[in-house]
N, C-alpha and C positions, 0 to 999 in steps of 0.2 A: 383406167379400167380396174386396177387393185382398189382402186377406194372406193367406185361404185360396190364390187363385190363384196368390201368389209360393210359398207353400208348396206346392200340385203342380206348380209348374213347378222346383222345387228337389230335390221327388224324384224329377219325370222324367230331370232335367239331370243330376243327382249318379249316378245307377245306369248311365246310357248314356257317363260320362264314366269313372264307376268301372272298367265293362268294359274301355273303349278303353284305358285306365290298365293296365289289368290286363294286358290282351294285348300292349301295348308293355312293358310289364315282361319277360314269358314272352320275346319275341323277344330282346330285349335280352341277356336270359339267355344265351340260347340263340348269340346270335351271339359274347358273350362267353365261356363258361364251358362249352357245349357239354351245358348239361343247364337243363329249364325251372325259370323262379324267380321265385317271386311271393309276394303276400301275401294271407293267406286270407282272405275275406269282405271285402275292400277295395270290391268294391261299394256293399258295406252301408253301408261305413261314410262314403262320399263321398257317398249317399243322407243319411246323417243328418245330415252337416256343408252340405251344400248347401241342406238344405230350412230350414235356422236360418241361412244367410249372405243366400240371396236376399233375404227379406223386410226383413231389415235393410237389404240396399244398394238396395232398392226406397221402404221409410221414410226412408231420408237422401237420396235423389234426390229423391223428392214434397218433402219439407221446402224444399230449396235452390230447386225452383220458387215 
C-alpha cells in the first residue's frame, strides 16, 4: 500500500512539477530569445520519472529507520 501511495504521489508531484517546468522554460525563452521554447510532453515525462524516483527514495528512507 506505501508503494502504491509513493507511486501517486509521484505522478501527482511529477505532472505539476512538469508544468511548472515547462512554463519557466517558455518564459525563459521568451525573456531570452523573444520567441517561446520548450519541450514537448515534458510533463509526461517528469510524471514517469517521478512516479519510479518517489518510491525508491521512500524504500531507502523506511530502510535507514
Amino acid at each position: 500500500m506505501r508503494i502504491f501511495l509513493g507511486i501517486l504521489v509521484g505522478l501527482i508531484g511529477g505532472f505539476v512539477l512538469g508544468i511548472a517546468l515547462s512554463s519557466f522554460i517558455g518564459v525563459l525563452g521568451m525573456v531570452l530569445f523573444n520567441e517561446p521554447i520548450g519541450i514537448k510532453y515534458l510533463s509526461y515525462f517528469t510524471t514517469i520519472i517521478c512516479a519510479v524516483i518517489v518510491p525508491i527514495i521512500d524504500k531507502k528512507q523506511s530502510e535507514i529507520k
